[in-house]
N, C-alpha and C positions, 0 to 999 in steps of 0.2 A: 260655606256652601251658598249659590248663588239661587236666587230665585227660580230661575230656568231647575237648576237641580233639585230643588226640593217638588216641584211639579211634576216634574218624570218622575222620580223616584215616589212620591205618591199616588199616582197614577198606575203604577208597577203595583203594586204594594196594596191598592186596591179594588183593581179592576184584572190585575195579571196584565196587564198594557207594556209591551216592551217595546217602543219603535224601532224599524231599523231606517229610519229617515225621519228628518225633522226641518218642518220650514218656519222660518221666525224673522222677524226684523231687525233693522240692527244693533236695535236696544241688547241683544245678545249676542255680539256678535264679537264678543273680547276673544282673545287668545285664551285665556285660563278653560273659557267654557268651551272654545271649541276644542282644544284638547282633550278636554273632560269628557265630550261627545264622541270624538270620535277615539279616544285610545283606553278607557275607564267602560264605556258603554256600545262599543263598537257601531256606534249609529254615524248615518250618513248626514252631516249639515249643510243646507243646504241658507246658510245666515251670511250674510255682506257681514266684511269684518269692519271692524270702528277702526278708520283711519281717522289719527291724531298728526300724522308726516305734514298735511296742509300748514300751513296756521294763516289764517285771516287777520291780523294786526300789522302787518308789514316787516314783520320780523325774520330773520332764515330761518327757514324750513330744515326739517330734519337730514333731507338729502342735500341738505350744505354740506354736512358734517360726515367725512370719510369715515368706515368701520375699517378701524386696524384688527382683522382675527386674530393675528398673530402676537398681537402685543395686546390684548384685551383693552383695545381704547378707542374714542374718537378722536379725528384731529377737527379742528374749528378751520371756518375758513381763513385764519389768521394766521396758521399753524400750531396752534397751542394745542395740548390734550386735554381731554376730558378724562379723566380715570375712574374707577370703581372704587380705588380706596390708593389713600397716597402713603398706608404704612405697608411695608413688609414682615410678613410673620412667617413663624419659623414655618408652620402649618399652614400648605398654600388653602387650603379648604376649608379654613378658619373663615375666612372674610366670603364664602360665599355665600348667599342669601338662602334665606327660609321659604320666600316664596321661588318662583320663576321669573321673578322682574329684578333686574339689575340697572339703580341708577347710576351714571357718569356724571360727574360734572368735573369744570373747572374753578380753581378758586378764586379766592374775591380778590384776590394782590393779578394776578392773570387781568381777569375781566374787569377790574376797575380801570387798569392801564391802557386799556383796550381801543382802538382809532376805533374800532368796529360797535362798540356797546351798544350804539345808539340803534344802532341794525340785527343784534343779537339778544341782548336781554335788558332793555331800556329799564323794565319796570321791579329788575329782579337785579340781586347783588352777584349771582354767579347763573352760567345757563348748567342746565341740564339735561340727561336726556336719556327714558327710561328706554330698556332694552327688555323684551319680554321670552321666556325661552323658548317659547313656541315660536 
């Protein structure tokens, strides 16, 4: 539980405070917690969300990278994917995560052969790139 949560919730808890809106910065303004806000506590947020899609180093930005729904992947601007997991089990609900963030990447035999590294993930052996389910 996040900061922001333990505040409302002891704010509830000792004053009977239940908001049904809430304005904050963007220091709170993740997917987890606005979920939490608005479908856990039915309150109205009214918090900028933390966009991480920029990136300032020169590197491709997130909307480089196509979201295949249908095939649960991204493609690179290279064409190569990004997967969530490169085994198949028999149990497709096996590999899905504990939390609501799903990282993609491709691997380092992919991105090390890469014309493109230098413009995708210079400082890092494979790119990644988390998907949150909010």
């Amino acid at each position: 539980m996040g900061a922001a949560q333990t505040m409302i919730d002891r704010a509830e808890e000792r004053f009977g405070i239940e908001p049904d809106s809430l304005v904050a910065d963007t220091v709170y303004g993740s997917a987890e917690n606005l979920a939490w806000l608005t479908k856990k506590r039915s309150s109205i947020p009214f918090i900028p969300l933390i966009d991480k899609s920029q990136r300032k180093d020169g590197t491709f930005f997130r909307s480089d990278f196509e979201w295949d729904e249908d095939n649960d992947r991204y493609t690179c601007p290279e064409g190569q994917h990004l997967l969530q997991s490169r085994r198949n089990y028999s149990d497709p609900h096996r590999k899905e995560p504990k939390t609501g963030r799903r990282r993609y990447r491709a691997t380092k035999a992919i991105c090390g052969a890469c014309p493109s590294k230098s413009k995708c993930c210079p400082h890092m052996n494979t790119r990644f790139i988390d998907r949150e389910e909010h």
